[in-house]
N, C-alpha and C positions, 0 to 999 in steps of 0.2 A: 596339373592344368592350372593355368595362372585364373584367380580370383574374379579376374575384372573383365573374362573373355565375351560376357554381355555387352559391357561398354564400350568394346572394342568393334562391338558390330552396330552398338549406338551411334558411336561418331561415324563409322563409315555411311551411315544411314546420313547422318547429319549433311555429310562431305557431298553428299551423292553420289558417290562411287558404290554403293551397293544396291542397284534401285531405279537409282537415277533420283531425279530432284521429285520430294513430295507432291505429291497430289492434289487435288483443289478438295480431297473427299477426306485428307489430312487433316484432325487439327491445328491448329497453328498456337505458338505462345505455349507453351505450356512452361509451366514456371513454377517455384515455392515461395510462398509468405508464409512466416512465421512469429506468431509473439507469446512471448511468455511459455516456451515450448508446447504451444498448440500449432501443429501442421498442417498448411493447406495447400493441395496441388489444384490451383486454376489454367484456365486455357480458353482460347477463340475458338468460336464455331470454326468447322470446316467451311470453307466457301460453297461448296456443294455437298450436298443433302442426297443419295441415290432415295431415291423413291418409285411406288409403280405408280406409273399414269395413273391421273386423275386423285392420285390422294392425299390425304396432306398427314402425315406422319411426323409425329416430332422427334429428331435425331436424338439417338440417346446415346453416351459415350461408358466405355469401360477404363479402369484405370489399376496400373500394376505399380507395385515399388523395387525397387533393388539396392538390398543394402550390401555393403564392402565384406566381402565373404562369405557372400549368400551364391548358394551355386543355382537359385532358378528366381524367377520373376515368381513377385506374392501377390493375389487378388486385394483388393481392400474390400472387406464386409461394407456394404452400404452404399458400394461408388461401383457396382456392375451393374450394365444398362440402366445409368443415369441420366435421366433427361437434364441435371445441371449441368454446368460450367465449371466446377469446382467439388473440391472433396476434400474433407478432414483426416486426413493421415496417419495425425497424433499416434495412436496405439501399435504400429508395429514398428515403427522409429523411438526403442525404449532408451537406446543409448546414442547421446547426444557426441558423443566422441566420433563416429563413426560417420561417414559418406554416402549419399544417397542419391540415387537418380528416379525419376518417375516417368512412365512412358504412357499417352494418350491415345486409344483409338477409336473411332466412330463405327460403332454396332452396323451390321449389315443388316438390309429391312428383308421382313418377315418373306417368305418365298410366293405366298399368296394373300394380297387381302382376303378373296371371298374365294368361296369354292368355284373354280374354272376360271379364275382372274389369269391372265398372264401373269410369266413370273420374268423380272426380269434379270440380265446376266448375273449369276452367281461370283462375288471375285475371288480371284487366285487364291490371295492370301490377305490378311490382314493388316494394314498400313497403321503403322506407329507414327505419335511424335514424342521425342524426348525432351526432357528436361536439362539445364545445365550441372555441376553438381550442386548437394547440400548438403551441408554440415549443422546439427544444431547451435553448436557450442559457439561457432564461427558466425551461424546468419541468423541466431533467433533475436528479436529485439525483446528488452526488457524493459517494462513501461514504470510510471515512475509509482514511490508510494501518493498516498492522502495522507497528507499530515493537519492537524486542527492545533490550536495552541492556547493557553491559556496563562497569565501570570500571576504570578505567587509573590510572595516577600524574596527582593534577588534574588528571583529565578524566574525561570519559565518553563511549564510542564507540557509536554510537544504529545500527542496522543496520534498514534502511528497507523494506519492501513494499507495491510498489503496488498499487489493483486494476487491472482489466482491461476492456478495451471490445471489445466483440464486432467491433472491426474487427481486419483481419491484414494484416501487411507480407508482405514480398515471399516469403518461406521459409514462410507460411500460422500464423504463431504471433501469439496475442492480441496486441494493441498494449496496452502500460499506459496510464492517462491521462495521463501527460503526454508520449506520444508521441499522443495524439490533439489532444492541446491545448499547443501550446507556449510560449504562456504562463504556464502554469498552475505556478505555486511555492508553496512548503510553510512556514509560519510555525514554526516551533518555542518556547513559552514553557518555558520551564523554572526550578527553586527548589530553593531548599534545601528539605531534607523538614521540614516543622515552623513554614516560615518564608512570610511572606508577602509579600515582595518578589520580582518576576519579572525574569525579562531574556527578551528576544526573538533568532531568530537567524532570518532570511531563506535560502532554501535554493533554489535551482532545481531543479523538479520531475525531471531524472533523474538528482539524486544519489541514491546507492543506499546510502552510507554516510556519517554527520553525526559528525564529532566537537567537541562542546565542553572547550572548554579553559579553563585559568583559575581552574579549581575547587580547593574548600580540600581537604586531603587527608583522607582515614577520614570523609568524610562521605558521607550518602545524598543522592542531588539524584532529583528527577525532571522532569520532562517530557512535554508530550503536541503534537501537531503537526495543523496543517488547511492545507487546500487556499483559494488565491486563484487564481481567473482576472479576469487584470485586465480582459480584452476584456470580461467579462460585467459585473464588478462584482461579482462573486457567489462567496461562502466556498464552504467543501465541509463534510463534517461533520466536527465534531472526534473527535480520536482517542480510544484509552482511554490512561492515565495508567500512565506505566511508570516504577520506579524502580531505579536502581543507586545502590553505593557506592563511591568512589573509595578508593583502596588510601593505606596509611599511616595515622599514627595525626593524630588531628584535631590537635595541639599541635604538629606538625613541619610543616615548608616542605618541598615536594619538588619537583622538576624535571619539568615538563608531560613526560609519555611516552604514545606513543597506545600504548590498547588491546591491538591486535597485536603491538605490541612485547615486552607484558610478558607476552602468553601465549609468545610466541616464548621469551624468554628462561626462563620456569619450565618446558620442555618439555628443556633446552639438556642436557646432561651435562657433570656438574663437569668444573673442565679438572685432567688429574694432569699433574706433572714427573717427571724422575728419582728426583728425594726423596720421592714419594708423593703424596698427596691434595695439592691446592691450599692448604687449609686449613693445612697447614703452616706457609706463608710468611707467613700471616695471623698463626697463633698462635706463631711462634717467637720468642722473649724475645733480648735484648741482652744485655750483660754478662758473666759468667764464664760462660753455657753450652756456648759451646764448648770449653770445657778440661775440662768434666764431659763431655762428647762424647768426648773423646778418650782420657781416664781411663778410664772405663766399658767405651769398645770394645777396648782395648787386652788391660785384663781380661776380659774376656769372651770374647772370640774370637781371642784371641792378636793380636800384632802387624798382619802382615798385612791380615786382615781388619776388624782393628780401626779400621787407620789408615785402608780406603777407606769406612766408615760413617761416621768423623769427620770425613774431607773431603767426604762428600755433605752432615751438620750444618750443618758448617760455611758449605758454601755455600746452604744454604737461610737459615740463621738472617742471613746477611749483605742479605737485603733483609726485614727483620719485618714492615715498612708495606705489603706490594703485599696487594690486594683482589684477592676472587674476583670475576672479569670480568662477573658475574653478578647483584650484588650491587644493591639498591636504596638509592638516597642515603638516607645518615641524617644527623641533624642536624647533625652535624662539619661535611658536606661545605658547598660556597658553590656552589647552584644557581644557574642565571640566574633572574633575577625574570620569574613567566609575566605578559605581558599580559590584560588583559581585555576580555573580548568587549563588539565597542559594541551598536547597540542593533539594529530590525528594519530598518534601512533599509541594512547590509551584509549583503550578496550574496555568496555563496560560488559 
């Protein structure tokens, strides 16, 4: 018995050849939207409502599914004598490979409002409307990520959010899409601001944090990112365009530092010595300063004291060159040269 012998009495329903043309007690539209493989069968009121005189009953609808190999119509938990318009499908539609049609019918009313109410005509049979088919893989839309961005010393640290598919692992929390789909990877294009040349950077769907590297320094880059499943063949929507600016002034070479780094390091507290602030060691001069150190303290605070301030001087001013451990390469220094990123076909 061929598969599809449902649908084949679907469309003749469709045709009017088995029936005749729909009813006004039909619903009408019945259709799928789907995104992020969450599934919903919506549909129009029927244009007429049977009801008994005098009452006002709200039509409620029933709703079945039919998947490619299924040999009967399956209820949906939650969508029998619905007084909506619409129903989430998602859980009996598990493989997105597969073909599905949905058919809509309008609940017949109660036989009696009250006891001895008339009842009125019972119908034959149940009037269906059907839906066209659906495919997940084929018609689910896939929305885009949240990206936030942030810049570092030539680079920029891109902080990723996925959405969410109404399926749940094992602890009962949303799966993102690309734990529903593991194929599914994230293209990044990104530019200088202003500029019209791009680069591409390929990404496996559950990094949660991208850093590009390579970039010139004090400059703004942006970026926006979409989804590839390669099993479908099929993009996701592109994102919105976010931009940051990479730290340093655009005329210096600096040494690639991610992101974290350099919040870490502006959060840090100066490092002090014996001799005081760090800064010291940075600003202390060569030459006769320590004999003006020693003169000064001598006078100053008598002997004694004078002599252990000149020996603290003294030994500060004895390394002038040391940097605060904190400090950001300036042009003196001889960074390593950053490589540049290739193109979309490396994979991180």
């Amino acid at each position: 018995m061929c598969d599809w012998a449902p649908s084949t009495l679907m469309l003749l329903a469709l045709l009017g050849l088995a029936g005749g043309e729909p009813g006004p007690t039909v619903p009408r539209s019945v259709r799928f939207s789907s995104l992020n493989l969450k599934h919903v069968v919506s549909w129009d009121p029927a244009l007429v409502v049977p009801r008994l005189a005098g009452s006002a009953l709200t039509p409620r609808y029933s709703v079945q599914v039919l998947g490619e190999g299924w040999e009967v119509w399956r209820d949906i938990p939650g969508c029998a004598s619905t007084p909506r318009t619409e129903c989430d499908v998602s859980d009996p539609l598990v493989d997105p490979e597969l073909a599905y049609h949905a058919r809509v019918a309008l609940d017949p009313p109660p036989t009696a409002l009250l006891p001895g109410a008339p009842s009125p005509q019972a119908p034959s049979g149940t009037q269906w409307a059907y839906s066209a088919e659906f495919m997940p893989s084929r018609d689910t839309l896939l929305s885009a990520v949240s990206l936030s961005a942030l810049g570092g010393n030539a680079s920029v640290e891109l902080l990723v959010t996925e959405p969410l598919t109404p399926l749940r692992d094992a602890s009962g929390d949303l799966v993102p899409l690309s734990g529903a789909l593991p194929d599914l990877i994230y293209l990044f294009i990104y530019w200088r601001d202003g500029s019209s040349a791009e680069e591409a950077l390929t990404v496996a769907g559950d990094k949660r944090t991208v850093l590009l590297e390579g970039l010139e320094a004090g400059t703004s880059y942006c970026v926006h990112a979409q989804a590839w499943v390669d099993a479908w063949s099929r993009w996701g929507t592109t994102s919105g365009v976010v931009c940051a600016t990479t730290l340093g002034d655009s005329d210096e070479e600096v040494e690639p530092t991610t992101a974290a780094a350099v919040r870490e390091a502006r959060t840090e507290a100066p490092r002090h010595t014996e001799c005081g602030d760090a800064r010291w060691e940075a600003r202390a001069d060569t030459g006769m300063g320590w004999v003006y150190g020693l003169v000064a303290g001598a006078a100053l605070l008598g002997f004694g004291t004078g002599l252990s301030l000149s020996l603290c001087l003294v030994k500060c001013i004895r390394r002038p060159n040391s940097v605060h451990p904190f400090s950001i390469p300036g042009p003196s220094d001889t960074p390593t040269s950053p490589t540049r990123l290739t193109g979309p076909e490396r994979i991180i």
